[in-house]
C-alpha positions, -999 to +999 in steps of 0.1 A: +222-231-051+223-193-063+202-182-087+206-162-112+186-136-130+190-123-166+177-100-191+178-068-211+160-048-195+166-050-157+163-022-132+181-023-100+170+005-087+207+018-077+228+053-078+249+030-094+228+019-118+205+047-128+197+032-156+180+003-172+211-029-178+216-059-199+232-084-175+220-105-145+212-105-108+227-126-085+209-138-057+223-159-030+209-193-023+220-194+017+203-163+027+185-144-004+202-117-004+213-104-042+249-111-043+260-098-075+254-075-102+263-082-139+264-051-160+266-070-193+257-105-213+297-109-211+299-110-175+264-132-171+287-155-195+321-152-178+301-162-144+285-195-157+318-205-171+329-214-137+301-212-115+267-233-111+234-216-109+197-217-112+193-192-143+160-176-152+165-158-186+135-128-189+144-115-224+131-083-226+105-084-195+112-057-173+132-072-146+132-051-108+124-051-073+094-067-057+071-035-050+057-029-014+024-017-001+022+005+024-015+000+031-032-031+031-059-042+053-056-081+063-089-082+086-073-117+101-085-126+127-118-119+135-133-113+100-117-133+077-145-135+056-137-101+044-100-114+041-071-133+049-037-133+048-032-163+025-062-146+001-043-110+003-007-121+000-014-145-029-033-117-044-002-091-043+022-117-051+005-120-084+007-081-086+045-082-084+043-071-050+069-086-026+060-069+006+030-056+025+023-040+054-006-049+079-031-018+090-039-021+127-078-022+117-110-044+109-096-078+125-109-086+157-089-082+179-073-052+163-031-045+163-033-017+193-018-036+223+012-058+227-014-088+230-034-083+200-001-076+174+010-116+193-026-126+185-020-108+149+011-123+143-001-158+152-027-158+126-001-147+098+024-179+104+024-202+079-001-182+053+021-155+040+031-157+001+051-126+002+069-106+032+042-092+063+049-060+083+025-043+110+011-014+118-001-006+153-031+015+162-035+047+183-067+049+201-084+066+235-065+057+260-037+031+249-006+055+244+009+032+274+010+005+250+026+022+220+066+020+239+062-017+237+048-020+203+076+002+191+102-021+201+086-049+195+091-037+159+058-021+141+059-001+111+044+028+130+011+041+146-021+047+124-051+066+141-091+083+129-096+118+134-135+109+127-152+074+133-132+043+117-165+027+105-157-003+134-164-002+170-134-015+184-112+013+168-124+046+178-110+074+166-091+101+184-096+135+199-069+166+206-061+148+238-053+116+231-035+127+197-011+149+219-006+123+243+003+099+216+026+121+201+046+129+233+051+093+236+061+087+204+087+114+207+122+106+195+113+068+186+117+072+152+082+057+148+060+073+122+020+081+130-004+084+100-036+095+099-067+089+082-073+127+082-105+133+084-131+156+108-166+158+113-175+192+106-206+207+119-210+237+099-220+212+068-251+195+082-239+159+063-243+176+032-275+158+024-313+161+030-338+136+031-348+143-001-321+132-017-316+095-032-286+075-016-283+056-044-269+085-060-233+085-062-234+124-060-254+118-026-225+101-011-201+131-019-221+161-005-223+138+027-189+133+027-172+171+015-135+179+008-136+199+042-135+171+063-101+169+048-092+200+047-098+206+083-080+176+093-049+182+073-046+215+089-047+198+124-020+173+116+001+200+097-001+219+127+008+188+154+034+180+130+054+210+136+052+207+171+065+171+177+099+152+163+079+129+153+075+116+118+040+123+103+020+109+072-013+114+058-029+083+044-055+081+010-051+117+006-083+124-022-086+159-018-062+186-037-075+213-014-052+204+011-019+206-010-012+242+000-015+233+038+008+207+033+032+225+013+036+253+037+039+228+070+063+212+051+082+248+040+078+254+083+101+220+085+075+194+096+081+159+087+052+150+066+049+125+041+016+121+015+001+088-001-028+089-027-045+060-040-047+040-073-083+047-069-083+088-071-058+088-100-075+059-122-112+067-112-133+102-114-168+111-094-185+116-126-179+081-139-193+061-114-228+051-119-256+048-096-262+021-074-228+007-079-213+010-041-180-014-051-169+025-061-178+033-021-144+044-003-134+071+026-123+099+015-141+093-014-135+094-053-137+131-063-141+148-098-121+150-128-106+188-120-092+176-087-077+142-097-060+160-127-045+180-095-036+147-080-019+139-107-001+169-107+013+166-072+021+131-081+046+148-106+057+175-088+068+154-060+041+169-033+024+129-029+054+108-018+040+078-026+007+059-045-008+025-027-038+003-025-056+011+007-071-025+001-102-024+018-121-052+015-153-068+025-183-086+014-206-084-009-233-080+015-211-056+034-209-034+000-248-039-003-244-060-037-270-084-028-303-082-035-328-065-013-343-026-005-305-013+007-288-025-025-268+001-040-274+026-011-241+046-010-245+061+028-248+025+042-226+004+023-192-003+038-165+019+022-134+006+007-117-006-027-098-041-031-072-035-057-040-048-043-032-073-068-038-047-098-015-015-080+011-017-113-009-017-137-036+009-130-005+033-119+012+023-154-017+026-177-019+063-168+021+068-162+032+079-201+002+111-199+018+127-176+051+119-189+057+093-160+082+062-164+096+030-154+120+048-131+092+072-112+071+039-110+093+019-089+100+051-068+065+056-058+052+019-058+083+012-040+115+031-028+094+060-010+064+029+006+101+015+022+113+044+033+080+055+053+082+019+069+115+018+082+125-012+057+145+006+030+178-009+042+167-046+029+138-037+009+134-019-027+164-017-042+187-050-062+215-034-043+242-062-031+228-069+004+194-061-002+166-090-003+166-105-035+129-096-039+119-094-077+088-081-101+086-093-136+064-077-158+062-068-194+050-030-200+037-030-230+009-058-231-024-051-214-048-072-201-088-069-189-097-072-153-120-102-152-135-126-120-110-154-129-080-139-126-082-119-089-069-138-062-082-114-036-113-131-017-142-104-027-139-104-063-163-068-063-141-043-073-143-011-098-116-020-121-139-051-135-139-053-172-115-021-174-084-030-201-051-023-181-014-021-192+012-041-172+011-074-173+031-094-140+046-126-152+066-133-121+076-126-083+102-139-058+115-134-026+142-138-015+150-160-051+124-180-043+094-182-071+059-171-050+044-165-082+049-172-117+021-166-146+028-201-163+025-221-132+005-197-103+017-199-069+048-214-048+046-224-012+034-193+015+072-187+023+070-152+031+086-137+061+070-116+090+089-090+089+096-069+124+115-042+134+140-043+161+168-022+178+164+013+157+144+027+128+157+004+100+171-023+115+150-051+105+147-086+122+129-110+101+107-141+117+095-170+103 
């Protein structure tokens, strides 16, 4: 049976419909695909007249397209412990987001041969509450692999310019990069980069002396330079290759004039920043508290009002999680003489299933709305994956993925309600606004606030034959 979607407040997403409508989605109960659009209570009425469907009626929720994160670390298989897939898609499901995609590092084996994305693949079946892509990896010495993983259908290629923080993804120098690149070539495929570089000239930023406990410690050892430098080495590659390039968890604003000018110089280069640099500033995080811990790290006020900035101005493309989690004794929250040491405490943020809100709860200061949300939470993630022909929009023909959510209340981040497997994160106890009341793919109810999850019926989703054509696979 079809199924039916009303309210007064829905946003498709569409050049059609640039605006918010009262009416209803259709969305097709053969293959989930939104059918129909009904720009007005009097054609909802005039199709139930003569037609049966499931109907979900959301008032005055904000009805639109499932959102999709760009950057999610699974870590299944290998270390599980850290996370899963049916942990990390139950977790965005309940965050209204409708697809994720997979990066290529922390599960053992990691995605950088045609063997290991099989191996990767294998471990998603059957756990999956919302829609999987992949990213592969580009390390030393496997650009021979990368041709095959192309058209087996990953998102595209993510590689280190410094040390991943795991063994068995090292990063990669001039050489291989170029190599990579060449091989690459005219695919289509995109290569991001977690653009950062050792740099000699700053010694670590740090002495002995100084207490790693110290969230301030952490920052001199870790200096907007590194990114600087980096950027300028993938502005500069970009320019030399058709290939499409992107620079992951940007947290710097130093590097916006390098990008703007490679950019000006006709490179293809596309920008993410994080929920965590726009909601969170280096002088708020106390001491001792590594769940803050990322790479790049969280930087001060002036430069995340700069973020912010080129959030506006259209200079960051897009805003994801970079869900990075682990455990607690990984973020040295347990007890004993390492506790709270920022230098040796694993770096990353787990945050996907609270993306929305800590976007929106900052969106009307900087004169952000509804519309610019879905566009950087959603339109411009599908677009860098290659999936914006089924995904992101409630165009006809498009998946009938859906987020339901209700602008205006707020909630507080407590341990009870995150569905991600480490609970440690830096939102805890922090009021947000945007609260998700339902998802669905495909018209099929994954989450709903009232009654939690559905069955794990999300798709994995691969690429095959070109850039956006998509093959799903159960």
């Amino acid at each position: 049976m079809d199924t039916l979607y009303i309210g007064n407040r829905i946003f498709v997403n569409s050049e059609l419909y640039p605006d918010f409508i009262a009416g209803g989605v259709l969305v097709s109960g053969v293959d989930g695909k939104v059918k129909s659009i009904f720009e007005s209570p009097d054609e909802v009425d005039s199709y139930l007249e003569y037609n049966d469907a499931e109907v979900y009626d959301f008032g005055d929720l904000v009805v639109m397209p499932g959102l999709i994160d760009s950057h999610v670390h699974i870590n299944e298989p290998g270390r599980t412990e850290w996370e899963g897939f049916h942990t990390a898609t139950k977790a965005a499901a309940a965050g209204g987001f409708t697809t994720i995609c997979d990066m290529p590092l922390n599960s053992i084996p990691p995605t950088t041969t045609m063997a290991n994305l099989r191996t990767k693949i294998n471990a998603a079946r059957g756990k999956i509450f919302v829609d999987v892509a992949f990213w592969g990896g580009v390390v030393p010495g496997n650009s021979h692999e990368l041709p095959d993983m192309i058209q087996a259908g990953v998102v595209g290629f993510k590689c280190f310019l410094c040390p991943s923080g795991v063994d068995e993804f090292q990063h990669v120098g001039e050489e291989d990069l170029h190599k990579a690149l060449q091989t690459m070539e005219g695919s289509g495929s995109v290569l991001a980069f977690h653009a950062e570089v050792e740099c000699s000239s700053h010694n670590h930023g740090h002495s002995s002396e100084d207490n790693p406990k110290q969230y301030q410690t952490f920052l001199q050892a870790r200096p907007d330079q590194m990114e600087a430098e980096a950027i300028q080495l993938v502005s500069r590659v970009s320019q030399q290759y058709d290939v499409p390039c992107h620079i992951v968890h940007l947290s710097s604003a130093r590097a916006l004039p390098t990008i703007r000018e490679a950019r000006s110089n006709g490179a293809q280069l596309t920008v993410e920043t994080c929920h965590h640099y726009l909601s969170i500033a280096a002088e708020d995080i106390p001491d001792a508290h590594t769940e803050f811990k990322c790479c790049p790290p969280i930087r001060g006020k002036t430069n995340q009002e700069l973020l912010w900035q080129a959030v506006c101005d259209g200079d960051i493309d897009m805003v994801v999680s970079d869900h990075s989690p682990s455990t607690p004794s990984m973020k040295l929250l347990t007890s004993g003489k390492d506790r709270g040491d920022f230098l040796k405490a694993w770096g990353g943020i787990s945050s996907v299933q609270f993306g929305l809100p800590l976007f929106w709860t900052n969106c009307q200061r900087y004169g952000l709305d509804i519309a610019d949300l879905v566009k950087l939470l959603c339109t411009k993630p599908a677009e860098l994956c290659g999936l914006d022909r089924v995904k992101g929009r409630l165009e006809v023909g498009f998946d009938g993925d859906i987020c339901v959510w209700d602008p205006e209340d707020t909630f507080t981040v407590t341990h009870d309600i995150i569905e991600f497997q480490n609970k440690a994160n830096p939102y805890m106890d922090r009021k947000l606004r945007g609260v998700v009341h339902a998802s669905f793919i495909r018209g099929y109810p994954v989450y709903r606030q009232s009654e939690k999850f559905g069955l794990p019926l999300g798709n994995i989703l691969m690429k095959k034959g070109g850039r956006r054509a998509v093959k799903v696979e159960k």
